[in-house]
Backbone as JSON Lines, residues from 0, in Angstrom:
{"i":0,"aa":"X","n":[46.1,32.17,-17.18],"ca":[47.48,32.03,-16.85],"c":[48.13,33.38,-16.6]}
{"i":1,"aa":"X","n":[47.6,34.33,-17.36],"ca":[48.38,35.57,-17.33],"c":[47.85,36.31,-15.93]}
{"i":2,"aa":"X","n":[47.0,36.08,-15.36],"ca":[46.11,36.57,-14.07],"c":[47.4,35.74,-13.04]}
{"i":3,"aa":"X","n":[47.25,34.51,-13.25],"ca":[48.5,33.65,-11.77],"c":[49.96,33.99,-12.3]}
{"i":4,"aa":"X","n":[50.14,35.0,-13.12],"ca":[51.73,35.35,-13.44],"c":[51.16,36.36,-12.88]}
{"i":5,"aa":"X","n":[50.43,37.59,-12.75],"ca":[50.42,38.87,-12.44],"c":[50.1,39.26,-11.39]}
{"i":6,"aa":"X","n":[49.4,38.39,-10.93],"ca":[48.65,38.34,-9.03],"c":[49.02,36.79,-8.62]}
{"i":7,"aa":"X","n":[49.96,36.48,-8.47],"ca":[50.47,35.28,-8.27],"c":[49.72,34.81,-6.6]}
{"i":8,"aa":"X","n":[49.58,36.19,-5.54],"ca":[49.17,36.15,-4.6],"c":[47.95,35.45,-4.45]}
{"i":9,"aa":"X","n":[47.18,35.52,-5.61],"ca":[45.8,35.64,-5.35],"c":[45.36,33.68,-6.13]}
{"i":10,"aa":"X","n":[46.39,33.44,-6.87],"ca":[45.97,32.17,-7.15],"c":[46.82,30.99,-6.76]}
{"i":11,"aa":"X","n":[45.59,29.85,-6.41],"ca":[46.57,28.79,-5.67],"c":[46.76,27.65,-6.56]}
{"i":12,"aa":"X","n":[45.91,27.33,-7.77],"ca":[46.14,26.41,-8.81],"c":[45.09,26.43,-9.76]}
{"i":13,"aa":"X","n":[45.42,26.23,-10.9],"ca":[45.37,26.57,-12.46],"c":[44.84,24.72,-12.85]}
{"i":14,"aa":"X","n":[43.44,24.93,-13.63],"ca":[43.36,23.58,-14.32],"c":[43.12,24.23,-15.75]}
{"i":15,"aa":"X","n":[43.84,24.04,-16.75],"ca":[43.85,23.83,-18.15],"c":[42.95,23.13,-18.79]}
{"i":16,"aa":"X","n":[41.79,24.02,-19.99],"ca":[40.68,23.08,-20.23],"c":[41.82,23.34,-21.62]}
{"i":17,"aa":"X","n":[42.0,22.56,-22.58],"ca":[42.17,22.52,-24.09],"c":[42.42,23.89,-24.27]}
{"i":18,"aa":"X","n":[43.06,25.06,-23.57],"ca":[43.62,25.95,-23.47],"c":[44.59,26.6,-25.12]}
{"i":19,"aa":"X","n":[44.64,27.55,-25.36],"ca":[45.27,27.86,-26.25],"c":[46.32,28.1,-25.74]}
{"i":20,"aa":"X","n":[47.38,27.37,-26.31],"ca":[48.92,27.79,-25.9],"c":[49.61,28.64,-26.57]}
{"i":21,"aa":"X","n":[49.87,28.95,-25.76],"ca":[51.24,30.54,-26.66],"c":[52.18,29.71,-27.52]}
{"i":22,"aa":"X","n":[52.44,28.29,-27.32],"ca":[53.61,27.65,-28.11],"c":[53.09,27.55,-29.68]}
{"i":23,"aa":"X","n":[51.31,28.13,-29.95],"ca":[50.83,27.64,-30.81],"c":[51.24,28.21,-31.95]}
{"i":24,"aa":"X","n":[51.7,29.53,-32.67],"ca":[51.79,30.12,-33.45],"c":[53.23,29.06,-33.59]}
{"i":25,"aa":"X","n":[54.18,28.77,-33.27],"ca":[55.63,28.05,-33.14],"c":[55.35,26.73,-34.31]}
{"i":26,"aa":"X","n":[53.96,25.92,-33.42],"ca":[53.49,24.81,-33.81],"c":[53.31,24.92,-35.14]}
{"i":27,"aa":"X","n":[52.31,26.01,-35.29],"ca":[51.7,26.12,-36.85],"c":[52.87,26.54,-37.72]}
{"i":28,"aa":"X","n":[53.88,27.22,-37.46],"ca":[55.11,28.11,-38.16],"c":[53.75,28.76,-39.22]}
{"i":29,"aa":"X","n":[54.41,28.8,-40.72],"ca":[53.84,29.6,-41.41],"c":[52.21,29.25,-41.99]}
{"i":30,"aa":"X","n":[51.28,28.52,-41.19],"ca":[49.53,28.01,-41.21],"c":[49.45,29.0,-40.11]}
{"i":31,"aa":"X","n":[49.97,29.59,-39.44],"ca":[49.65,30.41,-38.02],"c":[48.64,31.67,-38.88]}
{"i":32,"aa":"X","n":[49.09,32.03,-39.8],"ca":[48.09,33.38,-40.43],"c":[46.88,32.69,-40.48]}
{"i":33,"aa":"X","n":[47.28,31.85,-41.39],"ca":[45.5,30.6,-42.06],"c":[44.62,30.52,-40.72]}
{"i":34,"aa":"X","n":[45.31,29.73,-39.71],"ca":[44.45,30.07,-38.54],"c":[44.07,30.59,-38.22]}
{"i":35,"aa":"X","n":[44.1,32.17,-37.83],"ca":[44.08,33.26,-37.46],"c":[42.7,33.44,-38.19]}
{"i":36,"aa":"X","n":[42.63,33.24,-39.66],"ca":[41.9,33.48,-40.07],"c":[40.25,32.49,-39.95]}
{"i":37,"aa":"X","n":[40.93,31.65,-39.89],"ca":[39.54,30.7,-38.96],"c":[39.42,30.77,-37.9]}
{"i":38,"aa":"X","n":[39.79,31.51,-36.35],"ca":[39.45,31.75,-35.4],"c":[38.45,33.01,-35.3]}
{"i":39,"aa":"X","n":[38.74,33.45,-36.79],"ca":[37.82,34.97,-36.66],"c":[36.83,34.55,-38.21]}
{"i":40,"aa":"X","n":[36.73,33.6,-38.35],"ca":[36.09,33.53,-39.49],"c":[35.01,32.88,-39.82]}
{"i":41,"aa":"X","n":[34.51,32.21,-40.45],"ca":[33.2,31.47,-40.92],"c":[33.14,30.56,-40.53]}
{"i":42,"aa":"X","n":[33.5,29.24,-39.72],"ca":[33.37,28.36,-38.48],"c":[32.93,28.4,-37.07]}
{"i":43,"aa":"X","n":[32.76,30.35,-36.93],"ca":[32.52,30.59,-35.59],"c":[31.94,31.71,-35.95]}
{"i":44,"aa":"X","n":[30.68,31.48,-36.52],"ca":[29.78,32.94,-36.63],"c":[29.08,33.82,-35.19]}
{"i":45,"aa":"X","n":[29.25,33.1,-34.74],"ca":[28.96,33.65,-32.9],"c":[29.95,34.39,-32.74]}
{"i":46,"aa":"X","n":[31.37,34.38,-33.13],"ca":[32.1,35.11,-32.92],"c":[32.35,36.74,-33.32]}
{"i":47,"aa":"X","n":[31.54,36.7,-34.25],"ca":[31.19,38.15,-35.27],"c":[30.43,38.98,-34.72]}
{"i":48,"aa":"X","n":[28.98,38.27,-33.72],"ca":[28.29,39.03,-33.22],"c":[28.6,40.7,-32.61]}
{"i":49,"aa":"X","n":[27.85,41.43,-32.61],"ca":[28.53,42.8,-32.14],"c":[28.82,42.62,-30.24]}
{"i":50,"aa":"X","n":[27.6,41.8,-29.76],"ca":[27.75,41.79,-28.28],"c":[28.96,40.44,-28.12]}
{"i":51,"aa":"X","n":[29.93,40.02,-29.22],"ca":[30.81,39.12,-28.74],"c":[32.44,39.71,-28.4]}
{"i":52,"aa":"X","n":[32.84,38.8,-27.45],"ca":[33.93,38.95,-27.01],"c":[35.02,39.17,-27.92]}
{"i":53,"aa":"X","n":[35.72,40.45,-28.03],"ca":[36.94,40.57,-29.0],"c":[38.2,40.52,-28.16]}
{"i":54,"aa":"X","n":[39.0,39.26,-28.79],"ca":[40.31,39.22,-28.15],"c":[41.16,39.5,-29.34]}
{"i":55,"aa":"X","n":[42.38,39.77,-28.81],"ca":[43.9,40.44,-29.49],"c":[44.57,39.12,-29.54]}
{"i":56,"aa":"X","n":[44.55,38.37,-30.1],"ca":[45.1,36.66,-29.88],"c":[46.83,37.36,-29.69]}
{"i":57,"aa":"X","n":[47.59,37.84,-31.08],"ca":[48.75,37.98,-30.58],"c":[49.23,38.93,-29.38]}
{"i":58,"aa":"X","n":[47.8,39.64,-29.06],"ca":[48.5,40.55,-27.8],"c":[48.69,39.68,-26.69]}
{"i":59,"aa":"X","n":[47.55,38.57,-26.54],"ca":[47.51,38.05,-25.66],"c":[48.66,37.12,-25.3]}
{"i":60,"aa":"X","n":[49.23,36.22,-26.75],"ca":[49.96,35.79,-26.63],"c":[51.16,36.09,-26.03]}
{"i":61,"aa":"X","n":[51.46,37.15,-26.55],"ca":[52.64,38.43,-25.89],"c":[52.77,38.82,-24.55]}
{"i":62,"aa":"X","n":[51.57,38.61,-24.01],"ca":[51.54,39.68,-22.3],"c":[52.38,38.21,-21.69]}
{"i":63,"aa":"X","n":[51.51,36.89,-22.15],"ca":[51.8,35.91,-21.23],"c":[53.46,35.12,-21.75]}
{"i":64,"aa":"X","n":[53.36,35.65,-22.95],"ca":[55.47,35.23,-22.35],"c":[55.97,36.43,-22.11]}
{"i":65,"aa":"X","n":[55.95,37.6,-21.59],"ca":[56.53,38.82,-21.29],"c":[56.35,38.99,-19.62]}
{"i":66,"aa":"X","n":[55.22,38.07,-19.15],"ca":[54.92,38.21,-18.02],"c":[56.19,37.36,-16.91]}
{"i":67,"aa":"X","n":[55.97,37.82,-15.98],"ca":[56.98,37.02,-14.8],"c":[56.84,35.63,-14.45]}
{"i":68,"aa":"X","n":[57.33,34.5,-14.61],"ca":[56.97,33.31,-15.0],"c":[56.43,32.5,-14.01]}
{"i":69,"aa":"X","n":[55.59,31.78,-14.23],"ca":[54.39,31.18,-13.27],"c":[54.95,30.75,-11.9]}
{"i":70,"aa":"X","n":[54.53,31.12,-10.76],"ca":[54.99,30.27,-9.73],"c":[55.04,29.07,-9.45]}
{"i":71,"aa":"X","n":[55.13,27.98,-8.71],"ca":[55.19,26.7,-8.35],"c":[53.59,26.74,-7.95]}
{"i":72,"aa":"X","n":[53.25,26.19,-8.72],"ca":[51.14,26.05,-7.76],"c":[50.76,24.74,-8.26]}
{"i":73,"aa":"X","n":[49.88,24.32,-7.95],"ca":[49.62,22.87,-8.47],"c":[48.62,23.33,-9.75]}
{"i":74,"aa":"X","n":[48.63,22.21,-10.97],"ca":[48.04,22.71,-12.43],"c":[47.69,21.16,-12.95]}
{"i":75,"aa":"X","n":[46.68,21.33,-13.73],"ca":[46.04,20.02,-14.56],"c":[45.9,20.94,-15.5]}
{"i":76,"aa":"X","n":[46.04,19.85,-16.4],"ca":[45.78,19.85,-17.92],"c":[44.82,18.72,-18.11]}
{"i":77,"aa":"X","n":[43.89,19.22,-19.27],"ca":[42.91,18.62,-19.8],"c":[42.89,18.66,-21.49]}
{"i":78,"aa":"X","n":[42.95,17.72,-22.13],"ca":[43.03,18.17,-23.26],"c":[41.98,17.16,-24.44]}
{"i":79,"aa":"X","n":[41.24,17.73,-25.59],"ca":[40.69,17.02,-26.27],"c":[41.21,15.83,-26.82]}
{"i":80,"aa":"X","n":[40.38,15.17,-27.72],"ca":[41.06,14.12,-28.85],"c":[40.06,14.21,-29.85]}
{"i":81,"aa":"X","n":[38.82,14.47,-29.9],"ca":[38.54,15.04,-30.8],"c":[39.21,16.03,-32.01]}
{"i":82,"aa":"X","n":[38.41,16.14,-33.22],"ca":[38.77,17.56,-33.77],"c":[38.07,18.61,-33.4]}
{"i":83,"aa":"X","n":[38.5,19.81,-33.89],"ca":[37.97,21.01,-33.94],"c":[36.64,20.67,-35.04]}
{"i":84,"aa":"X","n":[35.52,21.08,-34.65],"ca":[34.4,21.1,-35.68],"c":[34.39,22.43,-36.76]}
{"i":85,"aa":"X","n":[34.55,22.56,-37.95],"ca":[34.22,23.09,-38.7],"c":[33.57,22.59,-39.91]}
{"i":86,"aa":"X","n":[32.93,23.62,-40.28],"ca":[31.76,23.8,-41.17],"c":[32.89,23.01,-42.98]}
{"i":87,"aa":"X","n":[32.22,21.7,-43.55],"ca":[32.85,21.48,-44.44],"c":[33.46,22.3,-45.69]}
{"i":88,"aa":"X","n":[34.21,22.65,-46.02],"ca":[34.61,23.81,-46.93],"c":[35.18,24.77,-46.9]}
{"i":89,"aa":"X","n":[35.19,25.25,-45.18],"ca":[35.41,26.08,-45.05],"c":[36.73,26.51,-44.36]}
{"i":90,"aa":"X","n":[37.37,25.95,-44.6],"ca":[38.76,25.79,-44.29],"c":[39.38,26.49,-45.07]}
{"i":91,"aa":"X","n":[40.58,27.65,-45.17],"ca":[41.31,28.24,-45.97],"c":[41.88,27.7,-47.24]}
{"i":92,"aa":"X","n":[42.17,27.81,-48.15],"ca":[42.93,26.51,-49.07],"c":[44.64,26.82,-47.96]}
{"i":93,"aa":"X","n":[44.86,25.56,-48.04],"ca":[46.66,25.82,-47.9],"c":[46.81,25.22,-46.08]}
{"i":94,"aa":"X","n":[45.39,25.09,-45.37],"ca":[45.44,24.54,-43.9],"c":[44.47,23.26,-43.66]}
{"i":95,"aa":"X","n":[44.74,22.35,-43.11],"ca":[43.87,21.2,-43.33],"c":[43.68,20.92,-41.43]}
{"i":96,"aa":"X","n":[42.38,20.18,-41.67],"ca":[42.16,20.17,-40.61],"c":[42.79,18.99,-39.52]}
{"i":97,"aa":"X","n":[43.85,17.8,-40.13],"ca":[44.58,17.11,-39.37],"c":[46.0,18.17,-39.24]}
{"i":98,"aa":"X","n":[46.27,18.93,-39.69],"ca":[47.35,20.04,-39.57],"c":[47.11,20.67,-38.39]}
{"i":99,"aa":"X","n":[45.7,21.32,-38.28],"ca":[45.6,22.29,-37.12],"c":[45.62,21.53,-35.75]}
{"i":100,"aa":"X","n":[44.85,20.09,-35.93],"ca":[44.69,19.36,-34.5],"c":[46.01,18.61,-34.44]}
{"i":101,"aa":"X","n":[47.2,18.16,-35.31],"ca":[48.34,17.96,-34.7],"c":[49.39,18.83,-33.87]}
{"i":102,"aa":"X","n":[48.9,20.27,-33.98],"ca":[49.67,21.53,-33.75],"c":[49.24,21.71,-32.42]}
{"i":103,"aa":"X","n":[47.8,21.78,-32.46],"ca":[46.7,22.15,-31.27],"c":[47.64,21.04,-30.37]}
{"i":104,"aa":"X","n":[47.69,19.68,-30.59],"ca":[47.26,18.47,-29.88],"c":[49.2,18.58,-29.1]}
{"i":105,"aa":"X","n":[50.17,19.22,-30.04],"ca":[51.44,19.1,-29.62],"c":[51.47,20.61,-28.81]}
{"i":106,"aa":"X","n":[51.08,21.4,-28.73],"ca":[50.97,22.73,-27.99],"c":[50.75,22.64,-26.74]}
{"i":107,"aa":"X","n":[49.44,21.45,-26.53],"ca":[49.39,20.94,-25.37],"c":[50.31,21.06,-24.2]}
{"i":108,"aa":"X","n":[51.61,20.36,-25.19],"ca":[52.25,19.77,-24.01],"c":[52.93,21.11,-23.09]}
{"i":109,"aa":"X","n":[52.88,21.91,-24.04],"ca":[53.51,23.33,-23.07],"c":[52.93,23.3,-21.35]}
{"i":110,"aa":"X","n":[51.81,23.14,-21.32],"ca":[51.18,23.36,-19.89],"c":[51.06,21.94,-18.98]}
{"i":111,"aa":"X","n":[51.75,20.65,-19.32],"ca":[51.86,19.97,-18.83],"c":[53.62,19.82,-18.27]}
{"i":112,"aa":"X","n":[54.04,21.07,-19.02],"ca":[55.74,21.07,-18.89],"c":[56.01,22.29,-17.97]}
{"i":113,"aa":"X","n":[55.03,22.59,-17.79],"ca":[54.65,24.18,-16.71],"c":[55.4,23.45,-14.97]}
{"i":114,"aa":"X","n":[55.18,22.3,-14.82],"ca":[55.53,21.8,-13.83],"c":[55.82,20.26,-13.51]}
{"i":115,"aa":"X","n":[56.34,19.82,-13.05],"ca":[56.63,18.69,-12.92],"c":[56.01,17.34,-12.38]}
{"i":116,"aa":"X","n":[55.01,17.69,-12.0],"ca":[53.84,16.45,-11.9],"c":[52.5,17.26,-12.21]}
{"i":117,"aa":"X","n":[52.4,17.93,-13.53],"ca":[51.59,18.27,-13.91],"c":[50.4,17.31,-14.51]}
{"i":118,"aa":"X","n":[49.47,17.05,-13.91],"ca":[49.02,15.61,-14.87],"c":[47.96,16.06,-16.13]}
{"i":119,"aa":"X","n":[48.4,15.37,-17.13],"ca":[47.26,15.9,-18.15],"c":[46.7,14.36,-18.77]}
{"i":120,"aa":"X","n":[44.61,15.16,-18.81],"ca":[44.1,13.52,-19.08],"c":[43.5,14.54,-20.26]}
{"i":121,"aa":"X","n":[43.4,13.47,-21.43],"ca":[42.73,13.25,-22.65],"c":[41.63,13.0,-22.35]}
{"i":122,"aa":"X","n":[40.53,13.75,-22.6],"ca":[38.75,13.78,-22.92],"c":[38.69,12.92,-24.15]}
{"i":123,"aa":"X","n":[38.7,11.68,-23.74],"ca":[38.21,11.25,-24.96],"c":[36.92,10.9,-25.08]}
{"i":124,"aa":"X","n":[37.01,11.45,-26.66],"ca":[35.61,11.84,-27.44],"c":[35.34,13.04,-27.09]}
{"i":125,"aa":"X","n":[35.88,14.18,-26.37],"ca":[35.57,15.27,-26.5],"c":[36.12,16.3,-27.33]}
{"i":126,"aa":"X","n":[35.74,17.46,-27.78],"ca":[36.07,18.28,-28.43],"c":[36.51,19.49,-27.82]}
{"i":127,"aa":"X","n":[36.54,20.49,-27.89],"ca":[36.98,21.4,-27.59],"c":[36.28,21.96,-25.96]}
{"i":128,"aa":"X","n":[35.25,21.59,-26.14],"ca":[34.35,22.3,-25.25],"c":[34.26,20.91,-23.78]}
{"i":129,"aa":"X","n":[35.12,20.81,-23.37],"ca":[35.06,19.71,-22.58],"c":[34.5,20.17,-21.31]}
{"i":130,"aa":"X","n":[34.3,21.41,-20.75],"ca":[33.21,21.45,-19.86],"c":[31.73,20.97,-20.17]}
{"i":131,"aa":"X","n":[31.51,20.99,-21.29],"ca":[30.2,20.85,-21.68],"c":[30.0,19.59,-21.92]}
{"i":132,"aa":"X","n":[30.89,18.8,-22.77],"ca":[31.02,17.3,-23.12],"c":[31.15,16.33,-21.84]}
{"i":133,"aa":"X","n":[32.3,17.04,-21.19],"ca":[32.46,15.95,-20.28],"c":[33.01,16.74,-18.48]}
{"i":134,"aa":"X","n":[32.07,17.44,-17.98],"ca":[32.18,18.28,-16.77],"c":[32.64,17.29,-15.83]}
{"i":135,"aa":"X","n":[32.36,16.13,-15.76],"ca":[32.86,15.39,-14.49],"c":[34.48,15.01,-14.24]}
{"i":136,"aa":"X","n":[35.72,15.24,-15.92],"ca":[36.43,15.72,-15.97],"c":[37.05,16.97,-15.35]}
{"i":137,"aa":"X","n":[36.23,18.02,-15.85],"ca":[36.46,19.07,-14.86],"c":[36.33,19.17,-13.35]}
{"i":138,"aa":"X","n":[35.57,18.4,-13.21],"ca":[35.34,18.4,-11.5],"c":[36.66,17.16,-11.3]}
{"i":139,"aa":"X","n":[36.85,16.26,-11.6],"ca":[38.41,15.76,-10.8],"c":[39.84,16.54,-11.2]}
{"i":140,"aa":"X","n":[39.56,17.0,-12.32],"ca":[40.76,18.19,-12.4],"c":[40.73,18.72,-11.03]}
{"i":141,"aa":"X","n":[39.82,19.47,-11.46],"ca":[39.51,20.63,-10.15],"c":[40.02,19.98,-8.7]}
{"i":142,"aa":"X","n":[39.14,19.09,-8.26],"ca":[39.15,18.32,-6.85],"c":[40.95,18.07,-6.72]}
{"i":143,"aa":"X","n":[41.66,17.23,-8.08],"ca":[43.12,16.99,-7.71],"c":[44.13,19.05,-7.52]}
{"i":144,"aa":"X","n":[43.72,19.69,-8.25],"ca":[44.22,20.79,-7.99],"c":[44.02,21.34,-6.55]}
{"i":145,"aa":"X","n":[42.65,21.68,-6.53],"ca":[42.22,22.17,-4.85],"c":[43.16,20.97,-3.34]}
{"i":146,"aa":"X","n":[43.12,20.13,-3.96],"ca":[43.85,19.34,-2.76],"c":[45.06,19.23,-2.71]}
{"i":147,"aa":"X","n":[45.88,19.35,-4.03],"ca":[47.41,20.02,-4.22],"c":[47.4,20.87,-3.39]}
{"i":148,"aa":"X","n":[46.33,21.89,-3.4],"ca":[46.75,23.31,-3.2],"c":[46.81,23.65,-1.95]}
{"i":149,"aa":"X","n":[45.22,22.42,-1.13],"ca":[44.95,23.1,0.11],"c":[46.57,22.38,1.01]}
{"i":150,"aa":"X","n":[47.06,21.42,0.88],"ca":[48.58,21.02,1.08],"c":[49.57,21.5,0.76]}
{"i":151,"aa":"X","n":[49.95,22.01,0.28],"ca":[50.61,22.82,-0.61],"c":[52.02,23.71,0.1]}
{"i":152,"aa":"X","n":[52.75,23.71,0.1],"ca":[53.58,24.84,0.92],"c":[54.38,25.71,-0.04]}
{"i":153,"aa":"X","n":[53.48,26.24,-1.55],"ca":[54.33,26.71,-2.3],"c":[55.4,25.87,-2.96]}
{"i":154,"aa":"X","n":[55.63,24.77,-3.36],"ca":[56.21,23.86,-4.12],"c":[55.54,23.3,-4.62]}
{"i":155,"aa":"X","n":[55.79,22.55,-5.54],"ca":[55.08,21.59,-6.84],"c":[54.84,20.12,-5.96]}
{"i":156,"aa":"X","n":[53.78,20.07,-5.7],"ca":[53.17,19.05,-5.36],"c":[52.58,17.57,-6.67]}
């Protein structure tokens, strides 16, 4: 998202996989630390690796509401219904795991409010990883975006 706020030129439409929303820290109010701490913690030991990807979650959060606000492009949303999988136990005391996926699941709606016939479909039975679960999702996302787009005259289609 922060790439089609900054080179707006260069992108013609945005599909949302189960995306982390910036509305999310809002959602969680004060579980937003607890999280924090399970996005970097013992549920995602791949994440520790030395050759793994280190992100700045609140920087990131920051660039993309500071940034110049999205143009009119055509956008899908995709979103789980699953939970988040974690390892039993290992949850912070004080954050539960129907807490985090009601927050996750209402955050959502931020990128379906991005535009006005934004359509967002529920993977159901998928989890987080819905390219992997369910790619043929992604490919009609995709297909309804690209054909927004190739029509398109810069308005919300």
């Amino acid at each position: 998202m922060l790439y089609a706020q900054t080179h707006s030129n260069d992108v013609r439409g945005i599909v949302f996989l189960d995306a982390l929303s910036p509305t999310l820290p809002t959602q969680l109010g004060a579980l937003w630390p607890l999280y924090l701490t399970i996005l970097q913690g013992e549920p995602f030991p791949s994440l520790r690796q030395p050759q793994s990807e280190r992100i700045d979650i609140h920087a990131s959060i920051d660039q993309v509401r500071q940034a110049l606000p999205l143009l009119p492009i055509p956008l899908a949303a995709r979103t789980k219904t699953e939970p988040f999988r974690v390892q039993p136990g290992s949850l912070p005391t004080g954050i539960t795991l129907a807490e985090i996926d009601n927050a996750y699941g209402s955050a959502q709606r931020y990128f379906v409010e991005l535009g006005p016939t934004t359509p967002q479909m529920f993977a159901t039975g998928s989890d987080h990883y819905i390219q992997l679960s369910q790619p043929d999702l992604v490919i009609s996302a995709t297909r309804v975006v690209v054909g927004r787009a190739a029509t398109s005259t810069n308005s919300w289609k």
